[in-house]
N, C-alpha and C positions, 0 to 999 in steps of 0.2 A: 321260471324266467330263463329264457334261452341268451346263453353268452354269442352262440355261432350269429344270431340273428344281430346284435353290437356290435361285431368283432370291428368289419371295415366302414360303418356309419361315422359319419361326422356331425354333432347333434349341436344343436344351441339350444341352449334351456335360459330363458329370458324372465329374470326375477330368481336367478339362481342363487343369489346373495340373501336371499330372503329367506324366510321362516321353511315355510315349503321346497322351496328350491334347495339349502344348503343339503335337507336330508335326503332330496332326489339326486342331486350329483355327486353325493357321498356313494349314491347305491348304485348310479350307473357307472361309474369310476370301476367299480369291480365286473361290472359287462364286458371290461376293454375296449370301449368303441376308438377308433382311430381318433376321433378328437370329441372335448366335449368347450363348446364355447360358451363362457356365462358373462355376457355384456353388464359394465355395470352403472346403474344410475347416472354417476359423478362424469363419466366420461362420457356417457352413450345415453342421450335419452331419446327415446322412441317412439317420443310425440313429435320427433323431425321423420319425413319421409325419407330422407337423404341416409342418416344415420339407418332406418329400418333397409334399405340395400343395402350398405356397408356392412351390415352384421350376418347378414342371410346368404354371402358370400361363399359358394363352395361350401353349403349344408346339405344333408339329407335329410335332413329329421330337426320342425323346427315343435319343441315342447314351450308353447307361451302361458308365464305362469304370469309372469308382469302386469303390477295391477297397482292403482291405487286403491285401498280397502280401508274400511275399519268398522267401527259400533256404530250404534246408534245416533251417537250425541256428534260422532264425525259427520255418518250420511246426512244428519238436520244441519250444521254449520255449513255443510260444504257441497251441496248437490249439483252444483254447478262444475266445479270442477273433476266432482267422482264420473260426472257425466261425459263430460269431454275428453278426461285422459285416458278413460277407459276404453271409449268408442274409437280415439283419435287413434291410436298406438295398437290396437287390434287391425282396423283398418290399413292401415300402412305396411302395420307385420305380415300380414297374408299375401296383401297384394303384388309386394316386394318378393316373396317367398314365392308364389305363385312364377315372378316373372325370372327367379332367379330358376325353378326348375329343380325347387325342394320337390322330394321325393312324399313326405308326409308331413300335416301340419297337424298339430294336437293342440286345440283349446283349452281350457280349463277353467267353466262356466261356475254359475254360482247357484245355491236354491232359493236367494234374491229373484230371481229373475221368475219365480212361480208366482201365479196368481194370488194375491191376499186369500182369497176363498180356495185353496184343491182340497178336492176330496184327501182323505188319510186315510193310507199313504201314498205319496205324491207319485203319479205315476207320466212319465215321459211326454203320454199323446194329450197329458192337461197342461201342458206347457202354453197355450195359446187361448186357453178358454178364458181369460178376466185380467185386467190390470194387478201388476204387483206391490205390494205392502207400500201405504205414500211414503215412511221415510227411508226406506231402502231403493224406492223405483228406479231414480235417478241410474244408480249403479246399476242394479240388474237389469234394466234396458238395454244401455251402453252393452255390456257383455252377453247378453241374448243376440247381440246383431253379428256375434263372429260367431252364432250359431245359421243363421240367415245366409251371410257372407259363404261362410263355407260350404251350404247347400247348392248356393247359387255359381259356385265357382268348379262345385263338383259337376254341374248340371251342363255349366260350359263351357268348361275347359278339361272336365275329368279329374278335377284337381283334388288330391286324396286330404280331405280333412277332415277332422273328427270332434266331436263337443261330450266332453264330460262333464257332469253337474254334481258339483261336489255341496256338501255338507259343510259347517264350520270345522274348521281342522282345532285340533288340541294338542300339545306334548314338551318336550322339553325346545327350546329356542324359539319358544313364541312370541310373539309382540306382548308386553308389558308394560308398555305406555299408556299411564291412562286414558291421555287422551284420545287416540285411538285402536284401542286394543278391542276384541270380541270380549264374552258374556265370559268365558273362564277363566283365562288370565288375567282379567279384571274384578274378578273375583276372588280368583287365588291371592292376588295381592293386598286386597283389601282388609282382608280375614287375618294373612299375616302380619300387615302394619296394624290392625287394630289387634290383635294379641300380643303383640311385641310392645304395643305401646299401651297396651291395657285399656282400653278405649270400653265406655259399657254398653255402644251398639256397633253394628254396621247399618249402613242404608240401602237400600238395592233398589233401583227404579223400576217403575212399575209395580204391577200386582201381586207378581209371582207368579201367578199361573196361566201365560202360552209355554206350550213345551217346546222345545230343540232337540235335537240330534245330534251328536259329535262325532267327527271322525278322528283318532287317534294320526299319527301325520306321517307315521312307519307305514300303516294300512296303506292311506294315502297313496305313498310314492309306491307299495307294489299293483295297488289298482292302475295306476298310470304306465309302469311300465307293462304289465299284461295288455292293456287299452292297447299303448304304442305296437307290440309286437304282433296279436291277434284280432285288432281292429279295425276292420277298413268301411266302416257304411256313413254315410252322412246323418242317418238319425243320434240323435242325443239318446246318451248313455246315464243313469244316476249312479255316485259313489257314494254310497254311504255305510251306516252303521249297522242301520236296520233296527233302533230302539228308541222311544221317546223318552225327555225326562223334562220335569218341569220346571221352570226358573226357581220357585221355590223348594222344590225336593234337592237339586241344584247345590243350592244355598246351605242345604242342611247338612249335606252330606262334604262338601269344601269345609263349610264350619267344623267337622266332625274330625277330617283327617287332618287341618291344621291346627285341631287340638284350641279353636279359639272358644271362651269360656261366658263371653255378650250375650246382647240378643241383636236379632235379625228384624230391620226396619224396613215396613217397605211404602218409597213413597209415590203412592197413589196419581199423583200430580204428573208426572212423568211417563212417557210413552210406553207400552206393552211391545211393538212390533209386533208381526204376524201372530194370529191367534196362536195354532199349531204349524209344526214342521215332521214330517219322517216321512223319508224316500222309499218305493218301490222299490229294491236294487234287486230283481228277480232276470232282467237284463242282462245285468252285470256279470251276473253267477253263469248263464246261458252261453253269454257269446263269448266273454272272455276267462271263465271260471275266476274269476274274482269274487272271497268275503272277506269283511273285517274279521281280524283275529283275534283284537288286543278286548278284553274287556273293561269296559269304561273304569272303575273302581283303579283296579291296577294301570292305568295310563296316565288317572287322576294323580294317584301316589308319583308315579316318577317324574311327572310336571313339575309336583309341586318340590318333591327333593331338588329338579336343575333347580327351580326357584329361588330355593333358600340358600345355594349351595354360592349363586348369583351374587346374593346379597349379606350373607352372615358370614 
């Protein structure tokens, strides 16, 4: 990572208070950029146009991580809304940024947004070939269009923006809520309330078996920062791990390191989401020399130690 390339930028990082965000501006903090702005929800919300010029203000470099996200059982309650704030608050951020005379604008797309059916593993030019998984689409539409956007704005204005398509992220200061939390921290938790309370199963939705990818959220933020410094094309970039594992392999191995002593239920009745997941990241490694480093086992351990460290 080059500091010279930080030293005089002025960055926003939008979603900076967030899971991803705290551990990106922990690591750019040490770049030295001349400023790092991280707007936050309570004051600043970005579904106004008005608020998205006010933030973009005398930026060089806008990193939009700002998102409303989460599982499964959130994208089926709530597809109306993951639709609009996601789409809304992209749209205005670029546009805004664009007219402010940002120097670089960085996405940070999802593997939602791929076809229910890609071939494995997912490779960048199958981004357009089929409709994505029904209970994730809503989201990953919305965020496939600040891949659009940013094509179309590089095409007529020259405007420098860039789309990464990340993996579910994993690690210490994740979301824990069950109600909308991803597959691991919802997991991890589960394991540990039912060991702590001695419970004689867990339930886990679905089958068990579509596999996922996980990106550790250290990896993460240095794919992002290589992206931002060595990045400039409009084609979509994947970040990921490069390994599949399956909800239920998953499950055994969470069972394993929180030492929980049940068994593992799985209910049927309830959605799978996308069959498989695992990204090409052959890209990645090319244009910006980015891999993951952390191995999943040991990323799982330090997850779940902040976890417990959280709550016991």
């Amino acid at each position: 990572m080059k500091q010279n390339f930080w030293r005089e930028k002025r960055v926003l990082v939008t979603g900076g208070a967030g899971f991803l965000g705290m551990h990106l501006v922990h690591e750019l903090k040490k770049l030295s950029p001349k400023k790092v702005r991280v707007p936050r929800f309570e004051t600043h919300d970005l579904r106004q146009q008005a608020v998205c010029a006010k933030v973009v203000k005398g930026i060089d470099i806008v990193i939009h991580l700002a998102a409303n996200v989460g599982g499964i059982g959130y994208n089926q309650e709530f597809p109306g809304t993951l639709f609009y704030d996601n789409l809304v608050m992209g749209v205005h951020l670029m546009e805004e940024a664009r007219q402010a005379g940002v120097k670089k604008f960085v996405s940070i797309g999802t593997i939602c947004s791929y076809p229910k059916y890609t071939p494995v593993p997912f490779k960048e030019e199958d981004l357009w070939t089929g409709y994505p998984e029904e209970t994730n689409a809503p989201y990953g539409l919305a965020k496939k269009m600040l891949l659009t956007q940013g094509q179309a704005y590089h095409d007529q204005y020259g405007f420098n923006a860039i789309y990464l398509l990340q993996v579910n992220l994993y690690g210490p200061g994740d979301n824990f809520n069950p109600q909308s939390s991803h597959v691991v921290p919802a997991l991890i938790r589960k394991f540990i309330e039912a060991r702590d309370k001695k419970l004689p199963a867990v339930e886990i939705w679905g089958t068990g078996k579509p596999t996922r990818e996980f990106l550790y959220v250290e990896d993460a933020v240095r794919g992002i920062i290589l992206a931002t410094e060595r990045y400039n094309k409009p084609e979509p970039i994947n970040l990921g791990a490069s390994f599949e594992i399956s909800i239920k392999d998953l499950a055994i191995l969470i069972q394993k390191l929180t030492g929980y002593q049940g068994k593992i239920v799985f209910n049927t009745k309830k959605p799978d989401g996308q069959p498989r997941r695992k990204l090409d990241v052959s890209k990645a490694k090319k244009e910006f020399g980015f891999e993951a480093q952390t191995k999943f086992e040991q990323g799982l351990k330090k997850t779940i130690e902040w976890y417990e460290k959280q709550t016991h």
